[in-house]
C-alpha positions in Angstrom: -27.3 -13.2 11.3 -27.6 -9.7 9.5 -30.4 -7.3 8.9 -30.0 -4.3 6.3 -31.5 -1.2 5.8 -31.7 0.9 2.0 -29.9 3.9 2.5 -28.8 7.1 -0.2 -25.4 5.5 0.4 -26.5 1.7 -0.6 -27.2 -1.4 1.6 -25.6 -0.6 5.2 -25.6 -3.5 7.7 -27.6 -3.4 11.1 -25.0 -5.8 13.5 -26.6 -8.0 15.6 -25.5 -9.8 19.1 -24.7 -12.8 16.9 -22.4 -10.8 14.8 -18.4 -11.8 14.7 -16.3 -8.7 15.5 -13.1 -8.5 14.1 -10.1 -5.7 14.8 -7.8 -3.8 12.2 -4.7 -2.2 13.2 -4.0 0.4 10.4 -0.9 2.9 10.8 -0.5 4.5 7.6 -2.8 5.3 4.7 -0.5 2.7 2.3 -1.6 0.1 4.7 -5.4 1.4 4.8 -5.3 1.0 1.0 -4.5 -2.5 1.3 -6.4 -3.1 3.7 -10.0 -1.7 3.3 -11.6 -4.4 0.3 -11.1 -6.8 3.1 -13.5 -4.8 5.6 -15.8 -4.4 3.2 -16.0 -8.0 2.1 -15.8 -8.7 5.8 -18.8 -6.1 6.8 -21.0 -7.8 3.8 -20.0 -11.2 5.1 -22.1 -9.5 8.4 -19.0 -9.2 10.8 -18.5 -6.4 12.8 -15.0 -3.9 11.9 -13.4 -1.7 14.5 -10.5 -0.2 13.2 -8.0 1.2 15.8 -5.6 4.0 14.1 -1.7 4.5 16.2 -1.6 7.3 14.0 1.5 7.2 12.4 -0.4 8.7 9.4 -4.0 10.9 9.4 -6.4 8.5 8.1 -8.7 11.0 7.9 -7.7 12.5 5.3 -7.9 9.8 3.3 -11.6 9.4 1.2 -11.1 5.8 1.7 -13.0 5.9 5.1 -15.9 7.3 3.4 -16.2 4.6 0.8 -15.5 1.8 3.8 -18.7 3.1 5.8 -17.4 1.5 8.8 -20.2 -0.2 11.2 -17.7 -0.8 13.9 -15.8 1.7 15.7 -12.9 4.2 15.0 -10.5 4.4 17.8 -7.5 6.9 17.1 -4.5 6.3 19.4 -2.1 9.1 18.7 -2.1 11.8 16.3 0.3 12.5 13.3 1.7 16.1 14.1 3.1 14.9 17.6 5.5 12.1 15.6 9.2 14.2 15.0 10.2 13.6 11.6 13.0 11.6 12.5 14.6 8.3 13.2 14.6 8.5 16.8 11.4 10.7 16.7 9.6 7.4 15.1 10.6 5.5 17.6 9.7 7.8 20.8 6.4 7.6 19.0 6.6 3.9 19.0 7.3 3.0 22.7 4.8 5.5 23.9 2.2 4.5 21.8 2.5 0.6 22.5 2.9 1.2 25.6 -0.4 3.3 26.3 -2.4 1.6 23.6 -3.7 -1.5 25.3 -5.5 0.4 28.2 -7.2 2.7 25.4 -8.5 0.0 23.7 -9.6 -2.3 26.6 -11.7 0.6 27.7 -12.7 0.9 23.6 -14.4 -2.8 23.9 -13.7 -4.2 26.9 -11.0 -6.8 28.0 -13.4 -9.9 27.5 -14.2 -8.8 24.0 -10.9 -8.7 23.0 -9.5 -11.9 24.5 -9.5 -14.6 21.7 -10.8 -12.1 18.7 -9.0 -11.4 15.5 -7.2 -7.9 15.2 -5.1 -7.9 11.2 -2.1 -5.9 10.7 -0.8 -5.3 7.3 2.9 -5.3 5.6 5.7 -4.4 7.5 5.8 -0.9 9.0 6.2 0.0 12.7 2.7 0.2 12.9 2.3 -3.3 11.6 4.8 -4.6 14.7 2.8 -2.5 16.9 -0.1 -4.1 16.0 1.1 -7.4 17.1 2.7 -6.8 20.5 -0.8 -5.0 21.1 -2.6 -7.6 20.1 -0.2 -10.3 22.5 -0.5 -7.8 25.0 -3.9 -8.1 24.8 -4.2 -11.5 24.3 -5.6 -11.6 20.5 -4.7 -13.3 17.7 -2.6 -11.7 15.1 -3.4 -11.9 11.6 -1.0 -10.8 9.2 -2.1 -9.7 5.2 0.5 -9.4 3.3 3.0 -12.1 4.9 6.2 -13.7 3.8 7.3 -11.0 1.5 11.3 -11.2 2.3 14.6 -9.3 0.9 16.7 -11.8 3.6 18.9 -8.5 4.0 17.9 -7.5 7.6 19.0 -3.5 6.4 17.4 -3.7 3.3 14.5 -2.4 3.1 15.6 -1.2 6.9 13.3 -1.3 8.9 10.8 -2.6 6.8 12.4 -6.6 7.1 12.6 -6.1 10.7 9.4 -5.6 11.2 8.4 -8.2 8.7 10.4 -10.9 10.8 8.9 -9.9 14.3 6.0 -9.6 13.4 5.7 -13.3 11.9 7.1 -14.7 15.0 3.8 -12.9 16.8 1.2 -14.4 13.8 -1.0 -16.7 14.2 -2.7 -16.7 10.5 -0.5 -15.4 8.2 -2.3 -14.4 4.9 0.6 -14.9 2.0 -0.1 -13.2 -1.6 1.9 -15.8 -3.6 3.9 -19.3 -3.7 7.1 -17.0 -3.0 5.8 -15.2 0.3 3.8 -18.5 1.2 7.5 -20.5 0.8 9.4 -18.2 3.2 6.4 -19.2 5.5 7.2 -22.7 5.7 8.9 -22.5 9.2 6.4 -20.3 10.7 4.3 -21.0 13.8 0.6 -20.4 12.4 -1.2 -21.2 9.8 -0.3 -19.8 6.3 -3.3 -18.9 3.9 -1.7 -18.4 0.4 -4.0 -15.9 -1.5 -1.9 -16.3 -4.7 -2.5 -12.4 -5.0 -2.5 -8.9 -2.8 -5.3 -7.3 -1.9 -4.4 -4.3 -3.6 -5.8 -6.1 -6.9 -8.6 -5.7 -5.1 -8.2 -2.0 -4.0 -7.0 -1.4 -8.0 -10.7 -3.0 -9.0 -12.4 -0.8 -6.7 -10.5 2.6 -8.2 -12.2 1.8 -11.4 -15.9 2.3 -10.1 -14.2 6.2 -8.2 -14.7 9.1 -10.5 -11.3 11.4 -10.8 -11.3 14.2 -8.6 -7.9 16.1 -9.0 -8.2 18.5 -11.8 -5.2 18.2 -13.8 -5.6 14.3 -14.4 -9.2 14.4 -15.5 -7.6 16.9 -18.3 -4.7 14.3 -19.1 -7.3 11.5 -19.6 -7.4 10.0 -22.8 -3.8 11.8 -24.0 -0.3 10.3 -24.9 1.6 10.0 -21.7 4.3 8.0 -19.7 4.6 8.5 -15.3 7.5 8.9 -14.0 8.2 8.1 -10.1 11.9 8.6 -8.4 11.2 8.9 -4.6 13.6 6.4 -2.6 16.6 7.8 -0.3 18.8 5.6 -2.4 18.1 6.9 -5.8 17.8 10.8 -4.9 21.0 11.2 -2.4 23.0 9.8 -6.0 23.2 12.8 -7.2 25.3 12.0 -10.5 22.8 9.0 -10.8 19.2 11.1 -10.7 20.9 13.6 -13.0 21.3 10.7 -15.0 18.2 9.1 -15.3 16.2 13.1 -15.4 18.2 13.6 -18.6 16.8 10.0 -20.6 13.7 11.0 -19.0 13.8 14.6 -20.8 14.4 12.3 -23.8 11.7 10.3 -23.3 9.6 13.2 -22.9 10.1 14.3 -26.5 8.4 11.8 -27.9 5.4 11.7 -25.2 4.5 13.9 -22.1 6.1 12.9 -19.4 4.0 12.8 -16.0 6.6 13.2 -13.0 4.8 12.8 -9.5 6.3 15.5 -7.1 6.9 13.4 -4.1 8.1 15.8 -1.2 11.7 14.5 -1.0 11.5 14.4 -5.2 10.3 18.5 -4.9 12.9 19.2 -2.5 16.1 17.4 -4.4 15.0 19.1 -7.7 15.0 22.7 -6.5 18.2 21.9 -4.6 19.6 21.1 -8.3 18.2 23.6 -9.6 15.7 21.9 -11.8 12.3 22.3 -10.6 11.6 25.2 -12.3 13.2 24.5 -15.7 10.8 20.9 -15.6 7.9 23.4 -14.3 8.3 25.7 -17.8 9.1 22.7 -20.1 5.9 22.1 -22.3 6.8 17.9 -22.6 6.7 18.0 -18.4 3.2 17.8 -16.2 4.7 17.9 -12.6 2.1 16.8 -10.4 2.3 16.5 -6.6 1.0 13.4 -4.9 -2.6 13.1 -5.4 -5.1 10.4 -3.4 -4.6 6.8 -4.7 -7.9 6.5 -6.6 -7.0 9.5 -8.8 -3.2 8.0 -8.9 -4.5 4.9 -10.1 -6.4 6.2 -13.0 -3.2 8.2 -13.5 -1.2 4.3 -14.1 -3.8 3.1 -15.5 -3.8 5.7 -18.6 -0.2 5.9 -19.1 1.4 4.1 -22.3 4.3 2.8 -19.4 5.6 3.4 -16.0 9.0 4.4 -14.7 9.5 3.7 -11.0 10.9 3.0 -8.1 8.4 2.3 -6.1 7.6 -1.2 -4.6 3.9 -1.2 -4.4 3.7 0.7 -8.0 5.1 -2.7 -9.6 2.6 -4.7 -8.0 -0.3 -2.0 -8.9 1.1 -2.3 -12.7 1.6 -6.2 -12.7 -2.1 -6.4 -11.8 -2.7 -3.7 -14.6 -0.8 -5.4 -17.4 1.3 -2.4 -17.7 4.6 -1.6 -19.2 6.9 -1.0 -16.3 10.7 0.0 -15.7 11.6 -0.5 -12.0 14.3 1.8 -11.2 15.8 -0.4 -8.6 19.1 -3.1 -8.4 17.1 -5.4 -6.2 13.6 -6.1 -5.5 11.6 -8.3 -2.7 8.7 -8.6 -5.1 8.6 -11.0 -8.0 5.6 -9.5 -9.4 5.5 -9.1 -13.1 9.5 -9.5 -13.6 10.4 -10.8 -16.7 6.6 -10.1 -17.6 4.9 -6.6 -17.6 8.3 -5.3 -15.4 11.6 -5.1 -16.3 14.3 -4.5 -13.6 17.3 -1.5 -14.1 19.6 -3.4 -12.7 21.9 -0.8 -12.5 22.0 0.3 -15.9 21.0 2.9 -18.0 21.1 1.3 -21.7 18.5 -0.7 -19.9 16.0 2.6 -19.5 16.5 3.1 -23.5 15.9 -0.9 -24.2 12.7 -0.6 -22.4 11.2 2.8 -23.9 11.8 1.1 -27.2 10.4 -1.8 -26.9 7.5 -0.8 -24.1 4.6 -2.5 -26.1 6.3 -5.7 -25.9 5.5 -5.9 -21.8 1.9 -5.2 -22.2 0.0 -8.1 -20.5 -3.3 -9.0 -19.2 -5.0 -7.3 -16.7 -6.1 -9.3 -13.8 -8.5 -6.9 -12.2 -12.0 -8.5 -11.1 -10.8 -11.9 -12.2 -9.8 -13.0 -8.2 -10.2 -11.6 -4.8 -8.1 -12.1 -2.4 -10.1 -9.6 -0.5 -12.7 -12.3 0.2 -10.4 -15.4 0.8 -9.3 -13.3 3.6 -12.6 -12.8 4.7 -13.9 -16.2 4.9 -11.1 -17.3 6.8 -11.7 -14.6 9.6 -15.1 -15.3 9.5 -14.5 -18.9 10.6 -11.8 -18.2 13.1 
């Protein structure tokens, strides 16, 4: 049962005793953008959400909390600025953390509460394995979103497929977005939910109804433009390669303005070549540093094509329909290959065939056509 009250916000729920509760385990803010259509369809299904933070990133300052309204509560577990930004700093955090974490939350909601209840974990970062030896710890059941995704390289993505693979041995539902993901499932304990897509569609239907708040892509709105994203270790510590790929990018550029998002390691390797500053004066250039992902979407979702190397941006642009280079050999995601996306593969004639022939990847956008959002939902609400 659920009551609701008419607030300047919209409808807000007023829980009851009767009311399921049901746990998120979020650790960074690509996980929380995954993750929060599924609270909201869960909080208008009437459930209760608590979401329980480790910290690994500062949530707050995300706007996503605000839109999520949460009814539940908001336990934090560590904060961001005590994590070293290192390898072995990550993992200090890690084994203090999960180690500390189940008292804090028992004295959150209470050890009965918890026993039997649902707490989700999302994708495969530390925070995601966590999540699930918490929740064991605990005694909870695990529910993984974004299951099955697999590279079968155990150090690459490192440590990304470790964590996928330990934390599907501690699952109990895992929620698969596709045939693929749902395959690699086949010998898992659990039951496997295939909701044919990710929740980000959903997350990418919800950007459409957020107004643009960063200043320099309101003004790009409605102009000629391609993005251009080069953030992964791999790509940037190949010097002769980046140098490469910057130079058919300047190309490129000529013919459209080229958007290139200022990641921190991105800023950092082009002043060390000495080329932020020459992109910085160059009229065909907008540099723009990372922006929130609402404002980031409407970014994608004005450009003429995408250059990337990014894992979730080629899901984002399959959903999108848009044109898409992915500026990696290999990928663990099938999404839009060989439709809206078209692999590098280690070749740069293959940059030049693409930018020629962009408007021949242009496909349908799926947005607000399925929700996988809600599938999820009505499965936790029956658990």
């Amino acid at each position: 049962m659920r009551n609701e009250i008419e607030t300047g916000r919209g409808v807000q729920l007023i829980m009851t005793e009767t009311q399921k509760k049901i746990y998120f385990f979020i650790g960074t803010e690509a996980e929380l953008i995954k993750v929060f259509p599924v609270i909201i369809a869960c909080q208008k299904a009437g459930n209760q959400c608590h979401l329980i933070a480790s910290g690994q990133n500062d949530l707050h300052k995300s706007r996503i909390l605000d839109f999520i309204q949460l009814n539940g509560k908001y336990v934090e577990l560590s904060k961001e600025e005590s994590i070293q930004k290192s390898a072995v700093g990550l993992l200090r955090w890690f084994l203090a953390v999960k180690k500390k974490a189940p008292k804090i939350i028992r004295e959150q909601f209470g050890a009965e509460a918890l026993t039997g209840a649902s707490l989700v974990v999302h994708g495969d970062t530390v925070s995601t394995m966590m999540g699930a030896f918490i929740a064991k710890k605990l005694r909870m059941r695990v529910c993984h979103v974004e299951a099955g995704l697999r590279s079968h390289n155990l150090l690459n993505p490192f440590p990304e497929e470790i964590d996928r693979l330990i934390t599907s041995r501690l699952t109990s539902v895992h929620f698969a977005p596709g045939n693929l993901p749902a395959k690699n499932l086949e010998k898992a304990k659990g039951k496997v939910i295939n909701t044919k897509y990710n929740t980000i569609l959903d997350s990418l239907s919800f950007s459409r109804t957020v107004e643009v708040m960063t200043e320099e892509v309101q003004r790009i709105q409605g102009e000629d433009y391609f993005v251009f994203v080069m953030h992964r270790q791999e790509n940037l510590m190949n010097k002769e390669f980046f140098v490469q790929v910057l130079s058919q990018v300047k190309q490129f550029s000529r013919q459209r303005k080229c958007v290139l998002i200022l990641h921190k390691i991105t800023e950092n390797k082009l002043r060390e070549l000495n080329l932020l500053e020459e992109l910085r004066a160059d009229e065909h250039f907008l540099l723009l540093s990372r922006v929130d992902y609402f404002d980031f979407m409407k970014l994608l979702d004005g450009a003429q094509y995408v250059i990337t190397d990014g894992g979730s941006n080629q899901e984002e642009l399959h959903y999108m329909g848009k044109p898409c280079l992915i500026m990696r050999k290999t990928t663990e995601r099938q999404e839009g290959i060989g439709e809206n996306a078209v692999m590098y593969a280690g070749k740069i004639e293959n940059m030049r065939k693409f930018v020629a022939q962009y408007h021949n990847y242009q496909k349908e956008c799926l947005l607000g056509k399925y929700s996988p959002s809600k599938r999820i939902c009505e499965v936790l609400s029956r658990l």
